[in-house]
N, C-alpha and C positions, 0 to 999 in steps of 0.2 A: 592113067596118069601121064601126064603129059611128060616130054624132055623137060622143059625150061622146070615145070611144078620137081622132076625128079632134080635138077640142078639145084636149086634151091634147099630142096632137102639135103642134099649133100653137104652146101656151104651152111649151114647151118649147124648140120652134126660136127661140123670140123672144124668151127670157128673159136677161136682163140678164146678161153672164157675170160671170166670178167675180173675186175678186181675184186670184185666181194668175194666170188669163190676163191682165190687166190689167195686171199686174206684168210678166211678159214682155212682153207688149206695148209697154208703154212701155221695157222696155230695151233693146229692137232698135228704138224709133225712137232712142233716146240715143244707141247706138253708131252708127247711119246716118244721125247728124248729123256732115257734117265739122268744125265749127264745135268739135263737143264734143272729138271729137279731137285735133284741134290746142288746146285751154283744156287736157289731159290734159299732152301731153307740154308745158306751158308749166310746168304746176306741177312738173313734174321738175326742169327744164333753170334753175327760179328757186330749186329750192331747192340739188337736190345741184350744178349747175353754177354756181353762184354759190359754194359749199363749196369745191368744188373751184378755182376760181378764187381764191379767199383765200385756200389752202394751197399755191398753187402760186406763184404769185406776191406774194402777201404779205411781211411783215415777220414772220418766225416767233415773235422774240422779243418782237416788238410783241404778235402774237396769243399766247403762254403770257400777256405780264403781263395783255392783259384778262380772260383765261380765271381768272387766280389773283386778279383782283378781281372775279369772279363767275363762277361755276363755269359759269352755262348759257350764258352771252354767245355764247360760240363754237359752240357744238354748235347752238344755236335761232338762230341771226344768221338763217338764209338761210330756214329755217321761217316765219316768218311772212309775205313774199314769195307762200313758195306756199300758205300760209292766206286771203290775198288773191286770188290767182288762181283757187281752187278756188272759193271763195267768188264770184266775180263767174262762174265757168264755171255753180253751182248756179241763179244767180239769172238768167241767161238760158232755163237748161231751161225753166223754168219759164212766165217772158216770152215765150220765144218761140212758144208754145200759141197766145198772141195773134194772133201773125201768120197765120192761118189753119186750123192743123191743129184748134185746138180745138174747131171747128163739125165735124168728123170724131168724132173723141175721143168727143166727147159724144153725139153719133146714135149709137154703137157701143154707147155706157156711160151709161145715162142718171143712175145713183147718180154724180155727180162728185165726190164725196170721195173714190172710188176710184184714180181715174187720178192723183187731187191727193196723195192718199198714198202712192201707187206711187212716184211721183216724190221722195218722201220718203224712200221707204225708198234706195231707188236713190242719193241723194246720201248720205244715212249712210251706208252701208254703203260705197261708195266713198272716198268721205273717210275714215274708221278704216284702209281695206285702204292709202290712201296714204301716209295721214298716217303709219302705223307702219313702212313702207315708207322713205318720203324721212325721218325721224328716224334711224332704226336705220344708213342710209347715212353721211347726215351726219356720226351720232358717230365711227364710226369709221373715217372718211376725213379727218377733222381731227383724229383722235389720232393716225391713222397719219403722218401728214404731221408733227408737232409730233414724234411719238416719233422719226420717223426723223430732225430736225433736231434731236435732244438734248434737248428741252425735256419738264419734265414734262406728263405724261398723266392724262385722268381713267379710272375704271375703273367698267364695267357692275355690277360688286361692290361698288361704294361704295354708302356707307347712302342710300337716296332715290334712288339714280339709275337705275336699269329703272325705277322706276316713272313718273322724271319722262320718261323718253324712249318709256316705253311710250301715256303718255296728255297728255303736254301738247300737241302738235303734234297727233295723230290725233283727239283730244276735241276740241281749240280748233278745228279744219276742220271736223269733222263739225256742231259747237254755230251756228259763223260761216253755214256751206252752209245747214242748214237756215232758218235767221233770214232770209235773204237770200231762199231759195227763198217761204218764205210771205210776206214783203213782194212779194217780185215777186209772187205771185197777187192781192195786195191791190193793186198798185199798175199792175200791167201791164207793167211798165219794168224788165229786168233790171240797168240804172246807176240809175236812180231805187233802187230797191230795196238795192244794192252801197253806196252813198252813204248812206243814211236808216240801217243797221244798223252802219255803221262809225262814223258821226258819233251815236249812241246810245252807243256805248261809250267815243269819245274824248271827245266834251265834259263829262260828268260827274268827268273825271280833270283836262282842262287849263283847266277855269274854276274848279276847286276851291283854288288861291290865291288867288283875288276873290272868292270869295264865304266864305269867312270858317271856323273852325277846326270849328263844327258839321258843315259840310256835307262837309271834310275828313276828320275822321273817320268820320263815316255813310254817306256817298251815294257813293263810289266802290267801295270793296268790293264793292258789291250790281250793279256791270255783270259782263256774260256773262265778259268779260277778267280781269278779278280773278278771278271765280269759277273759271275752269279752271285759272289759277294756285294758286290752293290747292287745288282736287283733286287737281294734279298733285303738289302737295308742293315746291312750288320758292319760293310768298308766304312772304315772313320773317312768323313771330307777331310780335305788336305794331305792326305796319306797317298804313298804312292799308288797303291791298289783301289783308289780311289776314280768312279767317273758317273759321272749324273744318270739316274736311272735310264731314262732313251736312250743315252750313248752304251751304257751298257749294255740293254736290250739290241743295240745293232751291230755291236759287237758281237755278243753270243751270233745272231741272225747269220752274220759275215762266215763266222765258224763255221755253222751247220750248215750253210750253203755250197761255200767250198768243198766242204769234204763230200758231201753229196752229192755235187757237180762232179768231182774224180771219181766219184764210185759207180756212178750211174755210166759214165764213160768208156769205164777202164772193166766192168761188166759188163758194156754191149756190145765191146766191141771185141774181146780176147776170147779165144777158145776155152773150152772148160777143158 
């Protein structure tokens, strides 16, 4: 064997692998985290078992009149719950690198945008597979519950409704997970991170009576929350949290861009 043939073989055993592998790799450490497991079946048990829980023991007729003073109230009640738990499940994946493994990680994979967006893709793509999962449950364990106590029902054939149950819950998880996940890389802290992306989306909405009719109409709309609500098709037009589907769509874009632009950043360039 030649030098140049043995050089070769060298840079080949020792070159950086790829993002496929990366990608499985990081999803067999995800699943042989018990930790993630048990944040998995929380987001179930907060959404459709908190559903289920309302339907069973509820007030039936209480739950039609909120349902007929707003169609989502009941089908989304227990969704956002597990919007919240997915979300603080994402932003530990993330965090918890910190605590040791990521000085592994990174000897393995020396490109760290890769492992950092393996993990990205991994929480999206989870999030959509639940999110459409615990909606599609939801709807129709609280109609079935309402229908079988006499009360009317809504129907997957009404105007706007697949769509709103196909993306308001699964987009709002997947949009929430991500934001969290790339704060947790900037921040190290999977509750630091959980905390900093929810209080970005609420206090723009419940300071906006103090701070006066400009900021009410303008500066709420434009959080990640508003904006999945009208992708979804569920934001009334004319309402402040209202903005035409594209705008909303380049809204959310704007979100996950930025945060992913400081994550990718602020992971390649700082020590672990």
């Amino acid at each position: 064997m030649t030098a140049v043939q043995e050089n070769r073989r060298d840079t080949g055993r020792n070159a950086a692998p790829g993002f496929g592998s990366v990608l499985r790799s990081e999803w067999r450490k995800f699943l042989a985290t018990p930790a993630n497991r048990v944040m998995l079946v929380l987001v179930f048990v907060l959404t459709i078992g908190i559903t289920v829980l309302t339907v069973v023991f509820g007030d039936s007729a209480a739950l039609a009149r909120e349902q007929a003073e707003g169609e989502y109230a009941v089908i989304f009640f227990a969704g956002g719950f597990g919007t919240l738990a997915f979300a603080a499940l994402a932003g530990n994946t993330v965090a918890s690198e910190f605590r040791g493994p990521a000085v592994y990680t990174l000897t393995a994979t020396p490109r760290r945008w890769r492992p950092l967006l393996a993990k990205l893709v991994i929480v999206t793509v989870l999030a959509l597979v639940v999110g459409v999962a615990v909606a599609q449950v939801n709807f129709h364990v609280s109609q079935a519950a309402l229908g079988a106590a006499g009360e009317s029902t809504l129907s997957l054939g009404a105007p706007g409704m697949l769509r709103a149950t196909l993306v308001y819950i699964p987009v709002g998880m997947a949009v929430q997970a991500v934001l969290t996940a790339c704060a947790a890389a900037v921040l190290r802290s999977g509750a630091g991170a959980f905390v900093t992306v929810v209080l970005l989306n609420m206090l723009p909405v419940f300071t906006a009576p103090l701070l006066g009719e400009w900021w009410m109409e303008s500066v709420p709309r434009y959080t990640y929350g508003a904006a999945v609500e009208s992708v979804a098709g569920i934001a009334i037009p004319g309402t402040e949290g209202y903005t035409p589907t594209v705008v909303a769509v380049l809204v959310l874009g704007v979100w996950l861009a930025v945060f992913a632009a400081a994550a990718v950043t602020v992971f390649e360039r700082r020590d672990v």
